[in-house]
N, CA and C atoms as an extended XYZ file, in Angstrom:
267
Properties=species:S:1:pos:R:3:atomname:S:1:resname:S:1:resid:I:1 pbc="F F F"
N        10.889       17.063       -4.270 N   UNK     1
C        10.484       15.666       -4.329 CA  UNK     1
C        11.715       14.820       -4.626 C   UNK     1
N        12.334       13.861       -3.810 N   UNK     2
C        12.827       12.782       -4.080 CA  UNK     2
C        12.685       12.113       -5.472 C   UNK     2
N        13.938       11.380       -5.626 N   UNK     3
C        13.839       10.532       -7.003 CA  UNK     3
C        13.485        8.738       -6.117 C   UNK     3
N        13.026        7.825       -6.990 N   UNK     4
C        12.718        6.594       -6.259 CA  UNK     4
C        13.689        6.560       -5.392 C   UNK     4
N        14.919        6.047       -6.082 N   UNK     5
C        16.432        5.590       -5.150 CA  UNK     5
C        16.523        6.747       -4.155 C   UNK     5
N        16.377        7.679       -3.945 N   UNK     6
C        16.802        8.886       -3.171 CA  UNK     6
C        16.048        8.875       -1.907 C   UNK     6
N        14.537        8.298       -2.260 N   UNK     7
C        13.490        8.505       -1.040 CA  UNK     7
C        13.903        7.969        0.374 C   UNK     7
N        13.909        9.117        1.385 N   UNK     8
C        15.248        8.233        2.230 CA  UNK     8
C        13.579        7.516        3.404 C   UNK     8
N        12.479        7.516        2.731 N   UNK     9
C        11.218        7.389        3.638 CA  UNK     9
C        10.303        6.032        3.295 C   UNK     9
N        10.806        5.538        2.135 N   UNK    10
C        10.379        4.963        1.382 CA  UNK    10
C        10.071        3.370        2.234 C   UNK    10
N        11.438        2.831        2.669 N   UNK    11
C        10.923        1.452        3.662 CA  UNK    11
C        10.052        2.175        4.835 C   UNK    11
N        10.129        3.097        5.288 N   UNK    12
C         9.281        3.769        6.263 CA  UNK    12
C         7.715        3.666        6.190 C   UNK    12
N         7.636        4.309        4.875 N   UNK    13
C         6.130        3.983        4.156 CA  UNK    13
C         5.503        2.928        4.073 C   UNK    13
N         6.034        1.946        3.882 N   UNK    14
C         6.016        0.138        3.684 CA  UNK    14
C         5.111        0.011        5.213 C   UNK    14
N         6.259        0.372        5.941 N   UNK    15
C         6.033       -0.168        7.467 CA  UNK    15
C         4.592        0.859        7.845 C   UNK    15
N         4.804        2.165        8.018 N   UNK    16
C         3.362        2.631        7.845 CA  UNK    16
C         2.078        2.060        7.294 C   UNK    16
N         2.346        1.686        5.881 N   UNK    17
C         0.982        1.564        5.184 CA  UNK    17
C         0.364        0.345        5.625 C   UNK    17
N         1.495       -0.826        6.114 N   UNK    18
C         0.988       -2.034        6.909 CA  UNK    18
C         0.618       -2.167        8.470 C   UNK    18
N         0.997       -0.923        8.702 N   UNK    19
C         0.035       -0.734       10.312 CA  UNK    19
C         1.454       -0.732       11.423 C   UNK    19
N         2.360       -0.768       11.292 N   UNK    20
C         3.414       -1.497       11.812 CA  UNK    20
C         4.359       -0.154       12.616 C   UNK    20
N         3.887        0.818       12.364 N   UNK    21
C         4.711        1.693       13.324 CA  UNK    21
C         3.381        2.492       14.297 C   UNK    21
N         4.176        3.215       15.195 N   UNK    22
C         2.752        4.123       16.395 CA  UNK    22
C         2.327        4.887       15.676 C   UNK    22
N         0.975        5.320       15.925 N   UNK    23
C        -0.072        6.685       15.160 CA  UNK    23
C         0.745        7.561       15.307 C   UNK    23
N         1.523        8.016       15.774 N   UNK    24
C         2.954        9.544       16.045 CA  UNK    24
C         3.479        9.198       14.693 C   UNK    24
N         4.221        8.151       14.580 N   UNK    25
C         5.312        7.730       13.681 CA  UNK    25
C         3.999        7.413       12.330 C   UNK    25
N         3.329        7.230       11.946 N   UNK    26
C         2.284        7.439       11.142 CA  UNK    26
C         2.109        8.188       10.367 C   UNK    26
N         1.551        9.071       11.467 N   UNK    27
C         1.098       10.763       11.166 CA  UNK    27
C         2.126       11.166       10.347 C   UNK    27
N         3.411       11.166       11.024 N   UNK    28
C         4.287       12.052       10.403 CA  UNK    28
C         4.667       11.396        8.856 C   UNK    28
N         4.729       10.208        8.434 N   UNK    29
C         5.080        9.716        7.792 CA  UNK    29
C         3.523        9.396        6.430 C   UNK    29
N         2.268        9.817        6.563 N   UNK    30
C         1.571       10.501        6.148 CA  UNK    30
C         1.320       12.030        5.355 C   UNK    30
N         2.337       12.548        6.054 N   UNK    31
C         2.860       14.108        5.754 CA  UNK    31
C         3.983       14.275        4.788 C   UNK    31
N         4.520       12.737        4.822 N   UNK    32
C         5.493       12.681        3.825 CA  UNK    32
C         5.011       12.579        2.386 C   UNK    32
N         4.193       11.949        2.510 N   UNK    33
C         3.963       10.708        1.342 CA  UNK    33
C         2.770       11.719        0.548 C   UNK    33
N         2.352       12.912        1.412 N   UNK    34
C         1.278       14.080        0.795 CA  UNK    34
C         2.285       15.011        0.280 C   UNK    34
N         3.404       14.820        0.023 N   UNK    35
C         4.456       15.413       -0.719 CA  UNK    35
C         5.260       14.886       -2.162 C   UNK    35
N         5.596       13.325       -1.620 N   UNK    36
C         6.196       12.429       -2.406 CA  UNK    36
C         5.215       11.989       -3.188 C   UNK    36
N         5.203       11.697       -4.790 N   UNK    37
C         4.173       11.641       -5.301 CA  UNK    37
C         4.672        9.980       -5.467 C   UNK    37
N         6.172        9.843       -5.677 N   UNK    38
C         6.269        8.135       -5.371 CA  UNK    38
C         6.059        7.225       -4.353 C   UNK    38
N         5.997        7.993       -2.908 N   UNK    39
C         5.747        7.116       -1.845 CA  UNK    39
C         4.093        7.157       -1.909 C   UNK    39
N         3.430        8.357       -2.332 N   UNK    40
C         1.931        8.242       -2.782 CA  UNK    40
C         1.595        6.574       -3.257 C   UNK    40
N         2.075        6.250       -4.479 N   UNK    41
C         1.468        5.376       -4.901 CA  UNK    41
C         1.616        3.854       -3.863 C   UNK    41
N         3.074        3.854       -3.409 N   UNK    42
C         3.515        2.461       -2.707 CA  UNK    42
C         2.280        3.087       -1.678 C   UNK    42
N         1.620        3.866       -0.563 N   UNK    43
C         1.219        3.959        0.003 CA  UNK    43
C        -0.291        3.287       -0.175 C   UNK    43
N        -0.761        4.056       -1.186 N   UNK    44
C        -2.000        3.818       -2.033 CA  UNK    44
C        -2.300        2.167       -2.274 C   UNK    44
N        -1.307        1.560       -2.784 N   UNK    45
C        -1.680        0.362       -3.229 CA  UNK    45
C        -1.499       -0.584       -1.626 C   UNK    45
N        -0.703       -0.475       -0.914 N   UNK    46
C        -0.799       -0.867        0.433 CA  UNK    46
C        -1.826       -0.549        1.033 C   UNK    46
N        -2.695        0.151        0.988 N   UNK    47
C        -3.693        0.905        1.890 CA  UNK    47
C        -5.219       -0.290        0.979 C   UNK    47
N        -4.870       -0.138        0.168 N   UNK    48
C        -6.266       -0.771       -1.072 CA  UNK    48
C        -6.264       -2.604       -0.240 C   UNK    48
N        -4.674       -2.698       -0.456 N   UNK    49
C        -4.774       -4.456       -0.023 CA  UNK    49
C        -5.184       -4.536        1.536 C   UNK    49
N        -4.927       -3.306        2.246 N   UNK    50
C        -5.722       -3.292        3.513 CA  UNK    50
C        -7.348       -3.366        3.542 C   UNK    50
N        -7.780       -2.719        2.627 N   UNK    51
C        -8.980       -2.523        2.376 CA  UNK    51
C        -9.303       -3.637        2.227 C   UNK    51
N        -8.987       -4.354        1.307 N   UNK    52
C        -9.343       -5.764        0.076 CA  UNK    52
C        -9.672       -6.684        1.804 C   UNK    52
N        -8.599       -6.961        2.909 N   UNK    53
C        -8.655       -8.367        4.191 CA  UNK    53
C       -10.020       -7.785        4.483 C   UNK    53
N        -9.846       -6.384        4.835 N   UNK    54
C       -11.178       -5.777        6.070 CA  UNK    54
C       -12.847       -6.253        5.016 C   UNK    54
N       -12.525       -6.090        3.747 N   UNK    55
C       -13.950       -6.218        2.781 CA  UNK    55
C       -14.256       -7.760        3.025 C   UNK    55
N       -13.341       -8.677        3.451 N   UNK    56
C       -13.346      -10.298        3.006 CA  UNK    56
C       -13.739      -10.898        4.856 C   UNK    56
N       -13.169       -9.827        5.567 N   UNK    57
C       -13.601       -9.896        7.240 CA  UNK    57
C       -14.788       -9.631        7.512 C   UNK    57
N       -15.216       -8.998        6.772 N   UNK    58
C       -16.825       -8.142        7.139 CA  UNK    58
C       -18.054       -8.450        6.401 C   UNK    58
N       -17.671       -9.441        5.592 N   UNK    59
C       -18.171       -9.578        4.491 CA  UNK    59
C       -19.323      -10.791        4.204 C   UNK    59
N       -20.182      -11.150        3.913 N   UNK    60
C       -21.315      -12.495        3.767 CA  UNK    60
C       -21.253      -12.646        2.267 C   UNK    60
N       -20.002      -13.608        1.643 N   UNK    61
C       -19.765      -13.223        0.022 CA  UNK    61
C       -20.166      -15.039       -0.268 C   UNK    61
N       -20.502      -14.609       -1.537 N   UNK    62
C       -20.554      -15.726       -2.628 CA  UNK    62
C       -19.143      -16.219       -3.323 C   UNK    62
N       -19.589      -17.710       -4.051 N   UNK    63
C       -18.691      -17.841       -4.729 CA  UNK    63
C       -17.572      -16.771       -5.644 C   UNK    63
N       -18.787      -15.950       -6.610 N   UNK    64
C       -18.369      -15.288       -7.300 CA  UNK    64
C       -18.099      -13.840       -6.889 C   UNK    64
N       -18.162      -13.781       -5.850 N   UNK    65
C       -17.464      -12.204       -4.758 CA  UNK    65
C       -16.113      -13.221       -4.406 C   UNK    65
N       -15.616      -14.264       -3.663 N   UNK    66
C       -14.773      -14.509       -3.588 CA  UNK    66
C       -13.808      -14.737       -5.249 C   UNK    66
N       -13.985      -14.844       -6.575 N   UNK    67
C       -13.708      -15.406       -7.195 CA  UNK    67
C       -13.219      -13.656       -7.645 C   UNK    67
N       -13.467      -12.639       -7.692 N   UNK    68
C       -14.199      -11.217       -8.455 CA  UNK    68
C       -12.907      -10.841       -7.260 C   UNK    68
N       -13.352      -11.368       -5.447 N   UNK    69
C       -12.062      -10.166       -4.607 CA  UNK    69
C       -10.317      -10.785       -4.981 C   UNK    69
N       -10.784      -12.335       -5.265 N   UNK    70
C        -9.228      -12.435       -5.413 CA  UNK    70
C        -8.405      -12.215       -7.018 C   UNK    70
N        -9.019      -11.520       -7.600 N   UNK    71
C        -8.684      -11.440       -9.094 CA  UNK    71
C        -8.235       -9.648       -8.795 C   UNK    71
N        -9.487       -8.878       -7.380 N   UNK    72
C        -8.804       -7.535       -7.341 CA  UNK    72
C        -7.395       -7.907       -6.607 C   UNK    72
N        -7.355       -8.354       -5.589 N   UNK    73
C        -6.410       -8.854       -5.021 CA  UNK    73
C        -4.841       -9.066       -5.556 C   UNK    73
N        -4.925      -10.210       -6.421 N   UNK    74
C        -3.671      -10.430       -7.084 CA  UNK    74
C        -3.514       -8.927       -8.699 C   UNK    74
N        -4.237       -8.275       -8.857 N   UNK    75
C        -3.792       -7.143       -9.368 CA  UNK    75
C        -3.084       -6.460       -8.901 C   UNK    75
N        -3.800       -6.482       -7.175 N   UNK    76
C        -3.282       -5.207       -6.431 CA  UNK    76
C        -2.290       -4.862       -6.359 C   UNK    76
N        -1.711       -6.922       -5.891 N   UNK    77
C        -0.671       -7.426       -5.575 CA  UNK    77
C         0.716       -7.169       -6.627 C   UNK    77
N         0.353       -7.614       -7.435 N   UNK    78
C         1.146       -7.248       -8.728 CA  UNK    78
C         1.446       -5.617       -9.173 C   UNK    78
N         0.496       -4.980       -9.310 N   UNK    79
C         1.058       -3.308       -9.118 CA  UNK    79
C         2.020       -2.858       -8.010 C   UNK    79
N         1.808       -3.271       -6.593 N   UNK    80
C         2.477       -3.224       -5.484 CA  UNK    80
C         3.794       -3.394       -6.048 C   UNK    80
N         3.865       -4.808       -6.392 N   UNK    81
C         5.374       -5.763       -6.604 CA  UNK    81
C         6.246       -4.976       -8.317 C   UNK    81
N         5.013       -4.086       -9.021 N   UNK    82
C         6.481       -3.743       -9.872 CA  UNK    82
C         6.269       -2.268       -9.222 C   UNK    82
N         5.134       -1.367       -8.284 N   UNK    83
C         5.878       -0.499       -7.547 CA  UNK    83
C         7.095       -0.398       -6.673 C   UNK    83
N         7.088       -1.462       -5.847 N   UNK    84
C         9.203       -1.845       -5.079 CA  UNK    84
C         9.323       -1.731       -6.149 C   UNK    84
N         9.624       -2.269       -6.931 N   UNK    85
C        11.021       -2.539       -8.429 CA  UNK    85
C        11.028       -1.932       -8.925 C   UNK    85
N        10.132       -0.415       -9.329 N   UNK    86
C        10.695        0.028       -9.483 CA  UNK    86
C        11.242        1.232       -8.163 C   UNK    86
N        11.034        1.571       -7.430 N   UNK    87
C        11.606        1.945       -6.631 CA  UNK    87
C        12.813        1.872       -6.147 C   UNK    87
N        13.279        0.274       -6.456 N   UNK    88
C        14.605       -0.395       -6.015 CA  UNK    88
C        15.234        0.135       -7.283 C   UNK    88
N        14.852        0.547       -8.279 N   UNK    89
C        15.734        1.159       -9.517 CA  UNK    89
C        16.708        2.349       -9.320 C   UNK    89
């Protein structure tokens, strides 16, 4: 297992977990991250804020579902943002 700074897969993962490379380049980069227990999490929390648009797309919500998704939301957001940093460590 890679150390954060070392992960040479790590912007790779980014681009994966946001949809942004081909299902080939995916896959493989899926296979990584079932190894790396640090690209696990950047993966994880990218994958959740994917979840969070598709729940708010599909969704017939109330005030207080909108008030409840954007409070999960900016958590998410915030775990994400000190996962980079520390990564960038």
């Amino acid at each position: 297992m890679s150390s954060r700074s070392q992960c040479p897969a790590r912007d790779t993962v980014f681009a994966a977990a946001s949809g942004t490379l081909t299902s080939e380049q995916s896959a493989a980069i899926q296979a990584h991250v079932a190894t790396c227990r640090r690209c696990i999490v950047i993966w994880a929390e990218s994958r959740r804020l994917e979840h969070i648009a598709e729940t708010l797309a599909d969704a017939r919500l109330n005030k207080r579902d909108y008030e409840r998704i954007d409070r999960w939301r900016a958590e998410t957001l915030a775990r994400l943002d000190r996962t980079r940093r520390r990564a960038d460590e």
